[in-house]
SEGU-201681 format. One line per 10 residues: for each residue x, y, z of C-alpha. Coordinates in steps of 0.25 Angstrom, whole numbers. Each point is the difference from the previous one (the first is absolute). Example, Ala and Ser with C-alpha at 12.3 -4.5 7.8 and 13.67 -1.06 7.14 Angstrom:
49 -18 31  6 14 -2;
! end
This chain:
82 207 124  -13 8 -1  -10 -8 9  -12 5 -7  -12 -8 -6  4 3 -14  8 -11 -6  14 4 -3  4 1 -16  14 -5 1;
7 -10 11  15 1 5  11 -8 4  13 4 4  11 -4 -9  9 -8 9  13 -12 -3  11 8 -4  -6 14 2  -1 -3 14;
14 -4 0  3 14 -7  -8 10 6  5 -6 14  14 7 -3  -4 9 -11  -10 10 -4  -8 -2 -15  1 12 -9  -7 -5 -12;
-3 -10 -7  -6 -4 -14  -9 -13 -4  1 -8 -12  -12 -12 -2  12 -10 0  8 5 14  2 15 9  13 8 0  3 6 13;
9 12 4  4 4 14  7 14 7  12 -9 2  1 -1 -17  -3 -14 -2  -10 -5 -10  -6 -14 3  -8 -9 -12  -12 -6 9;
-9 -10 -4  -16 2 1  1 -5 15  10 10 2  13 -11 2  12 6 -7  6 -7 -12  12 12 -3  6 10 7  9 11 -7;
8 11 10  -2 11 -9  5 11 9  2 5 14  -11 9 0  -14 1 -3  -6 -8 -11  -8 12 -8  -8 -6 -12  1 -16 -7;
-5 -3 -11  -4 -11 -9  -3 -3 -15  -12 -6 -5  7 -14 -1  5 -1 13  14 -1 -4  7 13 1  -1 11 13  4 13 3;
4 5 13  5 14 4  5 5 15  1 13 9  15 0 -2  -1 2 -15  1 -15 -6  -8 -3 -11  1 -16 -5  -9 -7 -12;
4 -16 -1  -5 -12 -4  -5 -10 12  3 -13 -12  11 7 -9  14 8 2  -6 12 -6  3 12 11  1 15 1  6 8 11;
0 15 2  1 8 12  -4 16 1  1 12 9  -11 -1 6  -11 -10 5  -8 -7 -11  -14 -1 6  -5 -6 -13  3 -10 -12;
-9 -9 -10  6 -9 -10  -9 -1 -14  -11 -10 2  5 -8 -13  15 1 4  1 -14 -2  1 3 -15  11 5 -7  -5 15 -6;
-6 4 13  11 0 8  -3 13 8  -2 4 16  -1 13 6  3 6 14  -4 13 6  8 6 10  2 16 -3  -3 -2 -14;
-9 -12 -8  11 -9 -9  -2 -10 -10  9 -10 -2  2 -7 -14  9 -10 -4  7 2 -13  12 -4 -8  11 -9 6  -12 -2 11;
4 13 4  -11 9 10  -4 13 -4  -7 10 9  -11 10 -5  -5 11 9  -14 -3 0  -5 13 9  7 7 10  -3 13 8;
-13 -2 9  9 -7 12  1 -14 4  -5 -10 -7  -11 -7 9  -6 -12 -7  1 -6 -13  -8 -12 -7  0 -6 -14  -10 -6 -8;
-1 -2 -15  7 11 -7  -3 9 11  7 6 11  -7 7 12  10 9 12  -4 7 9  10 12 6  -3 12 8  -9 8 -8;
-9 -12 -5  -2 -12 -11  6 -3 -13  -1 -9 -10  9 -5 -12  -3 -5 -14  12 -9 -2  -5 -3 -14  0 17 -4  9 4 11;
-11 10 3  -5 5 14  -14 -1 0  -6 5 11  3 7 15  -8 -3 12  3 10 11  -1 -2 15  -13 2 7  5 5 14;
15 6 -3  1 1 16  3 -14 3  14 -4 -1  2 -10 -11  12 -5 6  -10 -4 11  -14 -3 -7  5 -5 -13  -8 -1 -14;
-6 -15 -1  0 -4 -15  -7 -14 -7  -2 -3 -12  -15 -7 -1  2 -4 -16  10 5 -10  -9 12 -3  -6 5 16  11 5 11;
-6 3 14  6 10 7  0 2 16  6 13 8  -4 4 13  -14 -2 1  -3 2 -14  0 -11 -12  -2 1 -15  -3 -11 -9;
5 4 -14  -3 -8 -14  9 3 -11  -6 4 -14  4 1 -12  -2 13 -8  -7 2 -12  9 4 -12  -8 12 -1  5 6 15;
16 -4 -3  5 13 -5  12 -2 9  -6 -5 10  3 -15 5  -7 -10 -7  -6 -5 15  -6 8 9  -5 -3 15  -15 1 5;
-3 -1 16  -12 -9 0  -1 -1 17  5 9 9  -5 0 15  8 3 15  1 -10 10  -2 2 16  16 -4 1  13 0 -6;
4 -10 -12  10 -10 2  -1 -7 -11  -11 -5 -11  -4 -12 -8  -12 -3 -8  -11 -12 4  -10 -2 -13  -5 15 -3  3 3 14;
10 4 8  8 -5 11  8 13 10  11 -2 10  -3 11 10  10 6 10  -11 7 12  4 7 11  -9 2 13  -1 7 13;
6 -6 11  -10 -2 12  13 -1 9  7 11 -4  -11 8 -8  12 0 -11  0 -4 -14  5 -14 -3  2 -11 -10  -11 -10 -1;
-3 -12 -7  1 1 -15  -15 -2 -8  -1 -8 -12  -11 5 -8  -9 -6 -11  -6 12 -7  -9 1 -13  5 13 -6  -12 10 -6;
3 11 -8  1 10 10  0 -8 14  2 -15 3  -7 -9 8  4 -11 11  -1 -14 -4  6 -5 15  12 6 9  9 -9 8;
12 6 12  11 -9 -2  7 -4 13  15 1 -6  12 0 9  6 13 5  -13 8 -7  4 11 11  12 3 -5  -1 2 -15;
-3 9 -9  -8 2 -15  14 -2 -5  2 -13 8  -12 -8 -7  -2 -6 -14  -11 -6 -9  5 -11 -10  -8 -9 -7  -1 -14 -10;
-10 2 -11  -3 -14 -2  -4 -5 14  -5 15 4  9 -2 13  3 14 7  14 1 8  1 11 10  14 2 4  5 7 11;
14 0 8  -3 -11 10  -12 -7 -8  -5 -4 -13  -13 -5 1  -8 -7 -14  -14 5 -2  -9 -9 -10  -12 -1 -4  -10 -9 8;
-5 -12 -6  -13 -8 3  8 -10 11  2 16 6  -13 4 -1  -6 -11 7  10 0 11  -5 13 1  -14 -3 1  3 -10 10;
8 9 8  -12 8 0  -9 -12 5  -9 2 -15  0 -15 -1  -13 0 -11  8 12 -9  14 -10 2  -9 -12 -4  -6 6 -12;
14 6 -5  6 -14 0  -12 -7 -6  3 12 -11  15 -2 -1  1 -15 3  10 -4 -11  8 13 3  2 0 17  13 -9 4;
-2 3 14  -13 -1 5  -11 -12 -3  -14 2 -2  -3 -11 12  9 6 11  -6 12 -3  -12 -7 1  2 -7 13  5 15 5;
-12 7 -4  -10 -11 7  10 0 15  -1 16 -2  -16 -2 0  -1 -10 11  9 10 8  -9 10 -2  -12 -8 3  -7 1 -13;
-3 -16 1  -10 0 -12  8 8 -9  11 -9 3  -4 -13 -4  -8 7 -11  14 1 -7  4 -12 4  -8 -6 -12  9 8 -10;
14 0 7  -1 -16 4  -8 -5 -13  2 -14 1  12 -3 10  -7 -8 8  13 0 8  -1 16 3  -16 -3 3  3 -9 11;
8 8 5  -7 12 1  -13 -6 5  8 -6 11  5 14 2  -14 7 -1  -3 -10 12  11 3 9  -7 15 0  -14 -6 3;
-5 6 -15  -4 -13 -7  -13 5 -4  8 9 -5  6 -8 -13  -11 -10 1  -7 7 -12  10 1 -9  8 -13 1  0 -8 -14;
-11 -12 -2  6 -4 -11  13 0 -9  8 -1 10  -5 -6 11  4 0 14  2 -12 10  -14 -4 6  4 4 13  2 15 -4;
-16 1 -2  -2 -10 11  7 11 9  -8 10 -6  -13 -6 2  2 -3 16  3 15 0  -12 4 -4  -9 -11 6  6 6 15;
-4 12 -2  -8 5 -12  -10 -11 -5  -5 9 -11  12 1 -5  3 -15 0  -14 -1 -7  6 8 -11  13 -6 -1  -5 -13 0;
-12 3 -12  12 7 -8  11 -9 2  1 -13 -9  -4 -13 8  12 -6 -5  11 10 6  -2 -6 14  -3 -13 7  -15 1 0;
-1 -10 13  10 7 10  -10 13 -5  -11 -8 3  3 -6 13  4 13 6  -14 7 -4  -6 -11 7  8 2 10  -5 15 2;
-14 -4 -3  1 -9 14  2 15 6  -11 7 -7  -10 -11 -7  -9 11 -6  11 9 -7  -7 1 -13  12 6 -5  7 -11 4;
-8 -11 -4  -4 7 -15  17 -2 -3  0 -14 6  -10 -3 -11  8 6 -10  11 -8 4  -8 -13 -1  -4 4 -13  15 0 -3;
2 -12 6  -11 -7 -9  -9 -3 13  -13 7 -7  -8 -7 10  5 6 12  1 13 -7  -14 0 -4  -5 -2 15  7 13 4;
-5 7 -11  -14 -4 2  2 4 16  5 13 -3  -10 1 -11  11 4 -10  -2 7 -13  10 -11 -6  -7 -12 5  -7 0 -16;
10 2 -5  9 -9 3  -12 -12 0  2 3 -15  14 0 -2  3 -12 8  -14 -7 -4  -3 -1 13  -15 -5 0  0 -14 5;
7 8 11  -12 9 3  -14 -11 -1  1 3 15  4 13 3  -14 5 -11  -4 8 12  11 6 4  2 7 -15  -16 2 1;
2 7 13  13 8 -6  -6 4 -13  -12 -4 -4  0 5 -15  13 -3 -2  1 -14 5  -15 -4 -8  6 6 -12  13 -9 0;
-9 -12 5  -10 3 -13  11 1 -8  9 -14 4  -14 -10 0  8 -10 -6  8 -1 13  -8 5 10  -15 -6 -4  -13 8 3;
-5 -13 10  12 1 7  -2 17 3  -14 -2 4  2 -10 9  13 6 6  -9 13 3  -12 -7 6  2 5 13  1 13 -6;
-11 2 -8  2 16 -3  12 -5 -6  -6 -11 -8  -10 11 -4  13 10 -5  4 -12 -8  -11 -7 -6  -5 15 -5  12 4 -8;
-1 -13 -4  -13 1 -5  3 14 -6  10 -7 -9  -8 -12 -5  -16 0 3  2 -16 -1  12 -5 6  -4 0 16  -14 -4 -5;
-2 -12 10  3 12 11  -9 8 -4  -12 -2 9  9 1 11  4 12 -6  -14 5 0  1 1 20  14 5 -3  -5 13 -8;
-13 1 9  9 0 12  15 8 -4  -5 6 -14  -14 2 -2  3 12 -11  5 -11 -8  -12 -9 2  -9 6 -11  12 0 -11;
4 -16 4  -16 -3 -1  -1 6 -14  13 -6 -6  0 -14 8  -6 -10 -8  3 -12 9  -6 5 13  -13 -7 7  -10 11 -4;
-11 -6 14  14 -1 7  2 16 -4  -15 3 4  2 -6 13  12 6 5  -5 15 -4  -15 -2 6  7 -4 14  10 13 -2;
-13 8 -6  9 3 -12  -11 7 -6  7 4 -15  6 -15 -2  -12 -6 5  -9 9 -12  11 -5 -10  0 -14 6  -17 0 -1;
1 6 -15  12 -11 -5  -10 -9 6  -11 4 -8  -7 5 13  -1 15 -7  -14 2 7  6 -1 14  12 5 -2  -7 13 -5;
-8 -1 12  13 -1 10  4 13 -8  -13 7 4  -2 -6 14  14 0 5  8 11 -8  -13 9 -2  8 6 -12  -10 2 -13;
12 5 -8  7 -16 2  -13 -6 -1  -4 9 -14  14 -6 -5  -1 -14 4  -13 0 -8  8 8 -12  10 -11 3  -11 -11 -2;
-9 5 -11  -11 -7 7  -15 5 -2  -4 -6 13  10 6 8  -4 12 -4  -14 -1 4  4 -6 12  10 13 3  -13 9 -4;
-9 -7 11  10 0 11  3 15 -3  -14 3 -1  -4 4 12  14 7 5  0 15 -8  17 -1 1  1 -12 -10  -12 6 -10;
9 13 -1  14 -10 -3  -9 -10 -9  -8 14 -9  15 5 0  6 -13 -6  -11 -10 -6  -1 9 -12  8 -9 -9  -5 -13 3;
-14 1 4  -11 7 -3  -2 11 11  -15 0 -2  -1 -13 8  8 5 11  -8 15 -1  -13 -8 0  2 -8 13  4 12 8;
-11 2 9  -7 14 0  3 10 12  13 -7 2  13 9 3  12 -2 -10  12 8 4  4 5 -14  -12 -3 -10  0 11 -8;
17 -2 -3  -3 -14 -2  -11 3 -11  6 9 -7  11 -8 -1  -7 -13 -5  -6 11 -10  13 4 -3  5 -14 -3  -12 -3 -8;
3 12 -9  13 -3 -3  -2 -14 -2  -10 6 -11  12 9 -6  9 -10 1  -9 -10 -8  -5 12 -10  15 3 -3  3 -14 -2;
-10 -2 -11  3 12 -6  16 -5 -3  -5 -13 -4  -10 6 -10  11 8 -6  10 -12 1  -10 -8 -7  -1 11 -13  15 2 0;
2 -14 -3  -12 -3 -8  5 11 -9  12 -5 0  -3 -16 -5  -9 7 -10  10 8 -7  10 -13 1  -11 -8 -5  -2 10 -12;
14 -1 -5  4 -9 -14  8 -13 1  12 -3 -11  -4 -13 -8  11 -2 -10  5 -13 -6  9 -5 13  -12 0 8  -6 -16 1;
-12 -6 4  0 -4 13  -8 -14 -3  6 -2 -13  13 5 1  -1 3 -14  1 13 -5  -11 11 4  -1 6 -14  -1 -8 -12;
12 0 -9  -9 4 -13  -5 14 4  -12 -1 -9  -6 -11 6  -11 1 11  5 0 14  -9 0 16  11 3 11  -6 4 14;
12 8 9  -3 -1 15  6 11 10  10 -9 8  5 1 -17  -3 -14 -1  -5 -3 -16  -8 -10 -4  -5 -4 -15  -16 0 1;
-2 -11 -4  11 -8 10  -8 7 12  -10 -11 7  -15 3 -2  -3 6 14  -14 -7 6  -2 13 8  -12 10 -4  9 12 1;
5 2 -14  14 6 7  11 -10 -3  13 -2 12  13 -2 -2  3 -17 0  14 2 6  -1 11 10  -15 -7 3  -5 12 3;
-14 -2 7  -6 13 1  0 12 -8  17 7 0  11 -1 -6  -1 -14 -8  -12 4 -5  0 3 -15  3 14 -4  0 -2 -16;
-4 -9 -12  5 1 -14  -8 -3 -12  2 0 -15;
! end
């Protein structure tokens, strides 16, 4: 068998049983298949029905010699047989019916009708010299009818339809039974060959496509019909070659596979021994016919018994259309060649040591394989791994192949561990449906805590606590601990086993020691904070922000009294704390607030200033105190101002901080006039603070008194810029003011104008209007009489006489509704008369 990597087409077996037994004393010399058993003929003339596993069910002694040719009907009930001593037989293997003839020579051929089985197709042929058709007639009587004769021996004959093809010497014909009409002529390719010793191979693909094989040359030809047009009198068929292409051996026999083709092939080799040609093993070929060449599909040398010794001649290619099963006959051997299924293919695969290809054809074709099971596959695949040493790629699959027999995992970890590869599987054993025994992980586990801590850490935070028992874990961490008492590594996953365990306390103290990012963390989720009132330090110390915040934000559990007197002994903590406490809420931490003032003067003394201005609640003398002793000069000049002490606050500004630019502002601040004659007499005699007081007292005080004090003959860097600056401030204070009256004077005639011409406009009085005194009507209903109506601009309207005498001088009346008091919109606009 070819041993290359390509996967072979076909697969063979030798048909043995009663062929055995047969070919033992006798020599096969052809053979013909029907789907429902095989007929058998031999050099010795007997012809043997066979079932499909080749056991014989009949046996006919037809002749002393050769067996030549058998044929069968379509049905299965009627076979031909013809010898090398002249005999020709056509019976029935169920019925008497029976025909015997012998001729004068050697009958190499005969084919009974494919529908003899019915009455009016009673017909055979045989080819010896000449191509005879047999017909029954009247009285059951056979009637012979010279088909052809002339071209030599006929070589091969086969039936199909109403159409016979033979091959003789000098080529192919084929027979219209129906028009009795010969419609084509094939001629041989390579007239050198013997065709006694390389005989024509003919098969009908359909009923309307014959392949031809000769030599080394074959012909696929299709059968047409022609148009009506073309007859004349010519036949009413005509053959067209559709594929013609040579082979690199000599054809034995031909059988089609789908649209492909399937070659028996007779080869001949140089001898390495004798450096003489000799007979090697014949080739069965799957071949893809293109128009002028073909290409191979696959190639198989079959091993047959006595290959050495026969020739073209010797061999034969039958086949059964329905199962597509190839029989290869030759004297000694007939060996079947059939397509292979999926269960083939994976053997194939796994013959081949492609496990993963073999795994993934039977996942594909689970409902179709009979031999093979996805699992032994499976289990295959993962011992080929562990063989090769790929460790992780084997118990990678193990998750796919084993699914969830807990049985097969058991047994493969145990397995893993026998090689030392435990770390191996660890990650991919299940956690949950299924679940493995407790000791399986336990095992695991020790694995790892001998010799790879890290990884022990990281089984233990991904594993479920509930897949183990969580003490013997326990208790053996302890134990290596005793070893190394400082193993962080060790002593973070013996907190995340007491976590498992539901001991939060003693899982809280690791994490403090180690100063764990997860100490927070789990405080909240296991509401752990009567468990922390002593360890406030610890968390302080860990993370300080963090821990304030979570202590801020659980007052209700944790109060403020108890945080600042757990920090006592650490007041830059307390000072942490009580600030972000006060930035939350200015009132809360108020009875700590003047202790609050030393903690900012001592840890935080940017922070100072801001808690002085936003605390209400802090001793103020206290405050004062505390920044004179740390000469905190700017808190003490806020202090000294809050206390109404502006004068020597001022005077701290000048004296301690010599800065004329703070003091100008704290006097801005103030808005004191005293405190700005005591800034002009304490700068008066020091040129520096003149030139910052000219270049900013501009706005607030006149600069005369400042200019005025100025002794003469005294030095003032920049007096010139000053002045011309105060001039320049002086000026624009004048535009600025000039502008301002200019907009308001036009603002003023804009709306003066305005109420005038809104003053200057009629009122409707018609007879809905009423009197807002009266509430009678404000015209009377008889036009002609007299009437005094006095209309006000708010459109209130008033009979004359309904209107109160007013006791005022001004003879202008107002509105009694809208109670106007001066001159506006109440006032009256109109009165009527007549």
């Amino acid at each position: 068998e070819d041993e290359s990597e390509e996967e072979p087409k076909l697969k063979y077996e030798r048909l043995s049983n009663g062929v055995t037994e047969i070919l033992q004393k006798d020599a096969a010399s052809c053979m013909t298949v029907h789907e429902k058993f095989l007929a058998l003929g031999t050099h010795y003339g007997k012809v043997y029905l066979l079932d499909v596993q080749g056991n014989i069910t009949q046996k006919f002694d037809v002749s002393p010699v050769k067996i030549n040719q058998i044929s069968l009907d379509e049905s299965g009930e009627h076979m031909g047989v013809c010898s090398e001593d002249g005999k020709v037989q056509v019976f029935g293997l169920y019925s008497a019916e029976e025909f015997h003839e012998t001729f004068d020579c050697p009958i190499k051929i005969v084919a009974v009708h494919p529908y003899f089985v019915r009455s009016h197709y009673k017909q055979f042929v045989t080819g010896g010299k000449k191509l005879l058709l047999y017909e029954r007639g009247w009285m059951n009587r056979w009637k012979p009818s010279v088909l052809h004769e002339g071209e030599g021996n006929i070589r091969n004959v086969k039936w199909r339809g109403h159409l016979i093809a033979w091959a003789n010497n000098m080529g192919v014909k084929i027979l219209d039974m129906i028009s009795k009409q010969r419609i084509t002529n094939v001629p041989r390719d390579d007239i050198s060959l013997r065709p006694d010793m390389y005989p024509c191979s003919l098969c009908w693909k359909d009923n309307l496509t014959l392949i031809i094989g000769w030599g080394n040359s074959v012909k696929i030809c299709s059968v047409k019909e022609r148009h009506a047009s073309e007859m004349r009198d010519l036949p009413n068929r005509y053959v067209e070659i559709v594929f013609q292409f040579d082979t690199e051996f000599y054809i034995s026999g031909l059988a089609p596979l789908c649209d492909q083709l399937v070659i028996l092939s007779y080869v001949k080799e140089i001898s390495e021994k004798t450096e003489m040609e000799c007979c090697a093993r014949p080739r069965l070929d799957i071949v893809q016919p293109l128009p002028e060449s073909c290409e191979e599909i696959s190639s198989d040398a079959l091993t047959v018994r006595g290959f050495q010794e026969n020739e073209c001649r010797d061999y034969h290619l039958e086949y059964s259309e329905g199962e597509s099963l190839f029989y290869i006959i030759s004297p000694r051997d007939v060996v079947v060649a059939k397509e292979r299924d999926q269960d083939d293919h994976i053997d194939w695969l796994l013959e081949k040591k492609k496990y993963e290809e073999a795994l993934m054809a039977a996942e594909i074709s689970q409902k179709t394989i009979k031999k093979h099971k996805i699992l032994d596959i499976g289990l295959a695949y993962i011992n080929h791994l562990v063989e090769k040493g790929e460790y992780d790629l084997a118990a990678r699959k193990c998750q796919k192949i084993l699914g969830k027999n807990t049985e097969l995992w058991e047994f493969e970890v145990y397995k893993f561990k026998e090689i030392g590869q435990l770390k191996a599987i660890s990650r991919y054993l299940p956690r949950q449906d299924p679940v493995l025994k407790p000791l399986i992980y336990e095992m695991v586990l020790h694995e790892f805590l001998e010799s790879d801590y890290e990884g022990f850490a990281t089984l233990i935070k991904e594993w479920p606590g509930d897949l183990y028992n969580n003490t013997i874990i326990v208790q053996a961490v302890v134990d290596h601990l005793k070893k190394d008492p400082q193993n962080r590594t060790l002593l973070r996953t013996l907190a995340e086993l007491y976590t498992y365990d539901q001991r939060y306390g003693r899982a809280l103290e690791i994490y403090l020691t180690l100063r764990h990012k997860d100490v927070f963390q789990l405080i909240h989720k296991h509401n752990l904070f009567s468990s922390i009132r002593d360890k406030i330090v610890l968390l302080m110390d860990f993370d300080s922000e963090k821990a304030v915040d979570m202590l801020l934000d659980n007052e209700d559990k944790i109060s403020i009294d108890r945080v600042v007197e757990e920090l006592e002994n650490r007041p830059e903590l307390q000072h942490v704390y009580l600030h972000k406490l006060f930035k939350r809420d200015h009132h809360k931490g108020q009875r700590y607030h003047e202790k609050q003032i030393s903690l900012y003067a001592e840890y935080d003394r940017p922070n100072l200033l801001p808690f002085l201005r936003d605390s209400t609640h802090c001793p103020l003398e206290k405050a004062l105190e505390i920044c004179q002793q740390r000469n905190f000069v700017e808190e003490t000049v806020y202090l000294l101002s809050r206390m109404g002490n502006s004068r020597s606050a001022l005077k701290m500004i000048m004296e301690e901080l010599h800065d004329v630019d703070k003091a100008i502002e704290f006097a801005k601040e103030q808005d004191d006039g005293e405190l700005w004659e005591d800034l002009i007499l304490y700068s008066i005699d020091k040129p520096p603070f003149i030139t910052g007081l000219l270049n900013n007292i501009g706005t607030h005080v006149d600069p005369i008194l400042l200019i005025h004090r100025i002794k003469e003959g005294m030095e003032i860097p920049n007096l010139r810029d000053s002045l011309v600056k105060i001039l320049q401030d002086y000026n624009l204070q004048i535009l600025l003011r000039e502008g301002c009256k200019k907009i308001l004077v036009a603002d003023s005639l804009s709306l003066l104008k305005k109420m005038h011409r809104t003053q200057m406009k009629g009122v409707l009085v018609d007879e809905e209007n009423i009197c807002e005194s009266c509430l009678s009507p404000i015209l009377p209903s008889d036009a002609s009489k007299s009437f005094n109506v006095v209309v006000f601009h708010c459109r209130h309207m008033f009979h004359k006489e309904c209107l109160p005498v007013s006791n005022t001088v001004s003879s202008v009346q107002f509105c009694n509704i809208c109670s106007a008091k001066h001159r506006g919109p109440g006032s009256a606009i109109l009165e009527m008369k007549k």
